[in-house]
C-alpha positions as CSV (number, residue, x, y, z in Angstrom):
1,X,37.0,90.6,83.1
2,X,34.2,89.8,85.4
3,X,36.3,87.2,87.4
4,X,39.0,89.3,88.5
5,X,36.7,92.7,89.1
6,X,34.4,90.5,91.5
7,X,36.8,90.0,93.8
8,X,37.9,93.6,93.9
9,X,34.7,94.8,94.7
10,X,34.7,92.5,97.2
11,X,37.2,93.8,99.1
12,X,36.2,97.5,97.9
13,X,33.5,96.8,100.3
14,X,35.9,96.9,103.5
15,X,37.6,99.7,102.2
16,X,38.0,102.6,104.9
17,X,36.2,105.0,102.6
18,X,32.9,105.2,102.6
19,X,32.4,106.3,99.0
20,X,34.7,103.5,97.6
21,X,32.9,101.0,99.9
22,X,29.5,102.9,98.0
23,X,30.7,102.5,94.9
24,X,31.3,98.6,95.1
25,X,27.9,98.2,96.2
26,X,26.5,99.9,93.3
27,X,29.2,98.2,90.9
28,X,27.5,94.9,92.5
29,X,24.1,95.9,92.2
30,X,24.6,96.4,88.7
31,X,26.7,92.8,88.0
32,X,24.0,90.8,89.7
33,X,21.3,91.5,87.0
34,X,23.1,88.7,84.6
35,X,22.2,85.7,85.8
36,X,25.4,83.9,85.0
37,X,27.5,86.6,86.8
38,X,25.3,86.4,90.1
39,X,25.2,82.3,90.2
40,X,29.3,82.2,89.2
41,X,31.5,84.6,89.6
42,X,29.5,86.5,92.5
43,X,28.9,83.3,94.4
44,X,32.2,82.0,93.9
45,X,33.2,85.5,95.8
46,X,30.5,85.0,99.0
47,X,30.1,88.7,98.5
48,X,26.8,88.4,100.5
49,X,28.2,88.2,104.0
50,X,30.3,91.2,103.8
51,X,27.4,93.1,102.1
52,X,25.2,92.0,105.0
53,X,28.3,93.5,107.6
54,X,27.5,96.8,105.7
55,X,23.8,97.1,106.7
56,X,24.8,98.0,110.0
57,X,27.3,100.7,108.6
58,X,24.9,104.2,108.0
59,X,26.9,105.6,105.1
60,X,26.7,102.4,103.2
61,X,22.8,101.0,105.0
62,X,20.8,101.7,101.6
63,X,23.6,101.1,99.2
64,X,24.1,97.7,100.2
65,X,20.4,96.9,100.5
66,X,20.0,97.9,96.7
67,X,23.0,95.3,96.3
68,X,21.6,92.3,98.5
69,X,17.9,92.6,96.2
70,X,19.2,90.2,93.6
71,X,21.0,88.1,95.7
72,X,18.2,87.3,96.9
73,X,16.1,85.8,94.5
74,X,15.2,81.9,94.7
75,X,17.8,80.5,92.1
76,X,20.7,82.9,93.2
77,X,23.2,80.9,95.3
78,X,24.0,83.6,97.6
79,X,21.0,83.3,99.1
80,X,21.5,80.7,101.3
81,X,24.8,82.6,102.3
82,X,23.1,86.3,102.9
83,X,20.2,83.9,105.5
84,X,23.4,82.5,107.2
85,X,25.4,86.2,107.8
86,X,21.2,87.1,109.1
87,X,20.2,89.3,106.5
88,X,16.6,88.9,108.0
89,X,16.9,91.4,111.3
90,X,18.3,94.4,109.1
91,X,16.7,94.4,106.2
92,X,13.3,94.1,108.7
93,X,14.6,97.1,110.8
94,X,14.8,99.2,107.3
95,X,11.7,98.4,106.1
96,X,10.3,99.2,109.4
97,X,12.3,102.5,109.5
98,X,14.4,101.6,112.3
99,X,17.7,100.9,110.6
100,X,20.2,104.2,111.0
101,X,21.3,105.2,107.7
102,X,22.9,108.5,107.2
103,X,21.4,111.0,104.4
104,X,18.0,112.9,104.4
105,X,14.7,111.8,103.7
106,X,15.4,110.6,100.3
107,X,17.7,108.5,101.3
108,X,15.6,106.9,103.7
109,X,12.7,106.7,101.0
110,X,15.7,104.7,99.0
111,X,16.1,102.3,101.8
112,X,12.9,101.6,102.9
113,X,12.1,100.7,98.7
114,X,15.2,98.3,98.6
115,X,14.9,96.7,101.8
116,X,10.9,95.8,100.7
117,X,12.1,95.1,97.2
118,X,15.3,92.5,99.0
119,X,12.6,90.6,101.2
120,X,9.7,90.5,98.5
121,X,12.7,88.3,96.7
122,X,13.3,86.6,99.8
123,X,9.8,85.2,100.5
124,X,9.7,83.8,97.1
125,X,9.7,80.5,97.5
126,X,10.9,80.4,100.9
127,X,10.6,77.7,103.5
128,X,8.4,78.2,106.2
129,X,10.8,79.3,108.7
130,X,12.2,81.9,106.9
131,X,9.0,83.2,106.3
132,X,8.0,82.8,110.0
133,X,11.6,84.8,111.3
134,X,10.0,88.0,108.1
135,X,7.1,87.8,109.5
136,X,7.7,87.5,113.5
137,X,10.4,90.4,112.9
138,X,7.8,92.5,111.0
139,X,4.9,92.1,113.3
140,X,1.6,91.9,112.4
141,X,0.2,95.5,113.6
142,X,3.6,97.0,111.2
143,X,2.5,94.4,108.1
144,X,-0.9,96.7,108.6
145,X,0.8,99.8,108.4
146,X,3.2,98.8,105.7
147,X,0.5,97.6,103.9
148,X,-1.2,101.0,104.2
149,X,2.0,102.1,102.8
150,X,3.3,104.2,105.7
151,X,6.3,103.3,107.8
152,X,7.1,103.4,111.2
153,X,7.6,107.1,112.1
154,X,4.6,107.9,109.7
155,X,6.8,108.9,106.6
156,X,5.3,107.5,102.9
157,X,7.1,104.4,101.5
158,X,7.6,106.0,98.7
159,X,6.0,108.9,96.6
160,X,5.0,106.8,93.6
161,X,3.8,103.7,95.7
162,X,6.3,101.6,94.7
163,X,7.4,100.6,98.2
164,X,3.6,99.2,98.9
165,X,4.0,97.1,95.5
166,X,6.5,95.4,96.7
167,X,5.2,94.9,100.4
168,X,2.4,93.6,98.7
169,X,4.0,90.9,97.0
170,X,6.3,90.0,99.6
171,X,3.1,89.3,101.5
172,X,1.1,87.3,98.6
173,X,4.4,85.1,98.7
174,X,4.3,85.0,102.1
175,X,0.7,83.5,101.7
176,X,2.1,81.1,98.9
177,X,2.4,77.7,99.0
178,X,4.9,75.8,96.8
179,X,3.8,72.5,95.2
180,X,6.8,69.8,94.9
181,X,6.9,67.6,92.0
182,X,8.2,64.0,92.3
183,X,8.2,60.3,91.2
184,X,5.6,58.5,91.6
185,X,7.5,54.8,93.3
186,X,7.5,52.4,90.3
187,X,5.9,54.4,87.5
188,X,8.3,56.8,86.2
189,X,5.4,59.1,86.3
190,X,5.4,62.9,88.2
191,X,3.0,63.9,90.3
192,X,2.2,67.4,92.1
193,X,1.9,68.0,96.2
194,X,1.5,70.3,98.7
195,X,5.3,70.6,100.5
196,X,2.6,71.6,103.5
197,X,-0.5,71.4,104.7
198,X,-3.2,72.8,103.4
199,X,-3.5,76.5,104.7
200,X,-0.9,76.0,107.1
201,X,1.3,79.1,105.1
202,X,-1.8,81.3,105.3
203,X,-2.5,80.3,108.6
204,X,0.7,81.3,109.8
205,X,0.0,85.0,108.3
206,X,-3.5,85.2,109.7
207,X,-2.7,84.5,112.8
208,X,0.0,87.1,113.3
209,X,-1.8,90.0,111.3
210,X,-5.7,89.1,111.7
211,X,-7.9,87.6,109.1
212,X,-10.5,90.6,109.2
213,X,-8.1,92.9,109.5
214,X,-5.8,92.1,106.8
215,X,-8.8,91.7,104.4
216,X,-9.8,95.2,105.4
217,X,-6.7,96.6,104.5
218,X,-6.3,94.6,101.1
219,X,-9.6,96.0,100.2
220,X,-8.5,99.7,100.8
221,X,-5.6,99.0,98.9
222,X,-7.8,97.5,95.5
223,X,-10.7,100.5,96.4
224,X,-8.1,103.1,96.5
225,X,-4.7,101.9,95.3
226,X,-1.1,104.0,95.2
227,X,-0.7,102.9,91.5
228,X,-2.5,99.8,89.5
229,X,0.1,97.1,90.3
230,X,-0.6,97.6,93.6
231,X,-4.2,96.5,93.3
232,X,-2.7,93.5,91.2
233,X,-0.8,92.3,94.1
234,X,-3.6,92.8,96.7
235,X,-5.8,90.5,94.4
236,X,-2.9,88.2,94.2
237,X,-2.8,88.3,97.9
238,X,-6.7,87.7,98.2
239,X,-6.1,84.6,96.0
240,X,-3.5,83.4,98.2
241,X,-5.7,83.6,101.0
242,X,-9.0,81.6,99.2
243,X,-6.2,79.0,98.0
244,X,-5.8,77.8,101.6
245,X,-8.1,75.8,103.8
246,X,-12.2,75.7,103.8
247,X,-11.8,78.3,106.5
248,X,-9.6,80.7,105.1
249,X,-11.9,80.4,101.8
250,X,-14.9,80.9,103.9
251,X,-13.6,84.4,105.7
252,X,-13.3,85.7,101.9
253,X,-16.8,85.1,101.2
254,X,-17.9,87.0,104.4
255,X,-15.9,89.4,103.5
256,X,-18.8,91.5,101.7
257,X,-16.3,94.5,100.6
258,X,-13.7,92.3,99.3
259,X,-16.4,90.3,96.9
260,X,-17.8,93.7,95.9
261,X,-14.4,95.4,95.0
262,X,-13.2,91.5,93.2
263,X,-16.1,91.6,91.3
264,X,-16.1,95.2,89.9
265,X,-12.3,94.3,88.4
266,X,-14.1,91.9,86.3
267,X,-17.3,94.7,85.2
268,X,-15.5,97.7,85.2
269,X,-14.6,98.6,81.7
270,X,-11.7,100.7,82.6
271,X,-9.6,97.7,84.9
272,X,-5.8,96.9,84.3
273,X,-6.1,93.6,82.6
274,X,-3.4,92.1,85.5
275,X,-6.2,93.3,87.5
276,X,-8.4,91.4,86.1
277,X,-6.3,88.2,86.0
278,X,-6.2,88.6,89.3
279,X,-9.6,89.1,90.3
280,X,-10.2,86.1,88.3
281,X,-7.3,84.1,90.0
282,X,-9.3,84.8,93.2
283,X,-12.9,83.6,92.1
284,X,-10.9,80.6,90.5
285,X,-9.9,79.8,94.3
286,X,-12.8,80.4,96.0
287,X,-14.9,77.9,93.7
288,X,-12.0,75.6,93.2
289,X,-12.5,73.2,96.0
């Protein structure tokens, strides 16, 4: 059933009417949580071009972004497709408030939480330029802000901090290094290695955010977070940040309010235990190398 309804939706989402062009998206959005659907029948369709087309429609803005969020995880083949159409520059402007979408504030609130949700699963496991064109197109002064979990005209991400969760993890990915696996020549044997430099990912964050400042901000967000997850995620981002060179390591350690608030996740009787893991995960880092 699923192979003839794909391409139908696809072309439901050209249709003159905005609502049927709404309804596709969400008929979409639902297909592409089964992950045989979204790697077959939806990539067989190269729905993700016309869904990026829609992003610059307003009726249709946060409808398709809620679509595009599973298209773009690492193993889903429209990926590669949705980076080629330049899914980047919109789904930026959205998160950074600046994409028109018609509706009132809620709808807005509904954009801005799937356009963060769509590029957290884009910087998974992303190559570095894709990660640079995120993060140029962000900025680092709006990463702040984000971070903080306000947007750009000074509304809340979301009422429930869900929004900042996932800026947060878009940034600890961001931060993320993959390790490649491959033959060792003549031995049959696997070994593990850095596809970059050491650091060089976190380096490329620092230097367009700030070191200090970014730590500040990740500390605000573990002292006094929107909900527990989002501590998680700043730990996880702290983590990322020790795991890079001697430098990087060394500006955690200095960081006096960012060792205080690590360590109280591993006293404090009361802390999430993905907290913890986290908080751990850092120290782990930090005393690694």
């Amino acid at each position: 059933a699923c192979s003839g309804a794909v391409p139908l939706l696809r072309q439901g989402l050209s249709s003159a009417f905005a609502g049927v062009r709404i309804a596709a998206c969400c008929a979409l959005r639902s297909l592409s949580r089964s992950v045989h659907i979204l790697r077959t029948w939806i990539a067989d369709a190269e729905i993700a071009p016309p869904l990026c087309a829609l992003l610059a429609d307003p009726k249709s803005a946060a409808a398709a972004t809620a679509a595009l969020c599973n298209l773009l995880i690492a193993f889903s083949p429209a990926r590669a497709d949705a980076l080629a159409a330049g899914v980047i520059v919109p789904l930026v402007a959205a998160l950074r408030g600046e994409l028109a979408c018609g509706g009132g504030p809620v709808v807005r609130a509904e954009l801005r939480l799937s356009a963060a949700w769509a590029l957290r699963n884009l910087s998974f496991r992303a190559d570095m330029e894709t990660k640079q064109r995120m993060l140029s197109g962000l900025g680092g002064a709006r990463v702040l802000g984000l971070v903080s979990g306000l947007s750009t005209d000074g509304e809340a991400l979301s009422s429930d901090g869900e929004a900042v969760v996932h800026v947060l993890a878009m940034l600890r990915n961001l931060l993320h290094r993959e390790p490649s696996t491959r033959s060792r020549r003549g031995t049959g044997k696997e070994e593990t290695q850095a596809t970059d430099k050491r650091g060089c990912h976190v380096e490329m964050v620092l230097k367009e955010v700030g070191c200090e400042a970014l730590l500040e901000s990740l500390a605000a967000c573990i002292a006094r977070p929107p909900c527990q997850e989002a501590a998680t995620e700043a730990l996880l981002a702290v983590a990322n940040i020790a795991a890079g060179s001697p430098a990087h390591r060394r500006s955690v350690l200095a960081s006096e309010e960012v060792m205080r608030l690590v360590s109280m996740q591993l006293l404090y009787p009361g802390t999430h235990d993905a907290a913890r893991l986290g908080a751990v995960g850092g120290l782990w880092k930090l005393a690694g190398r």
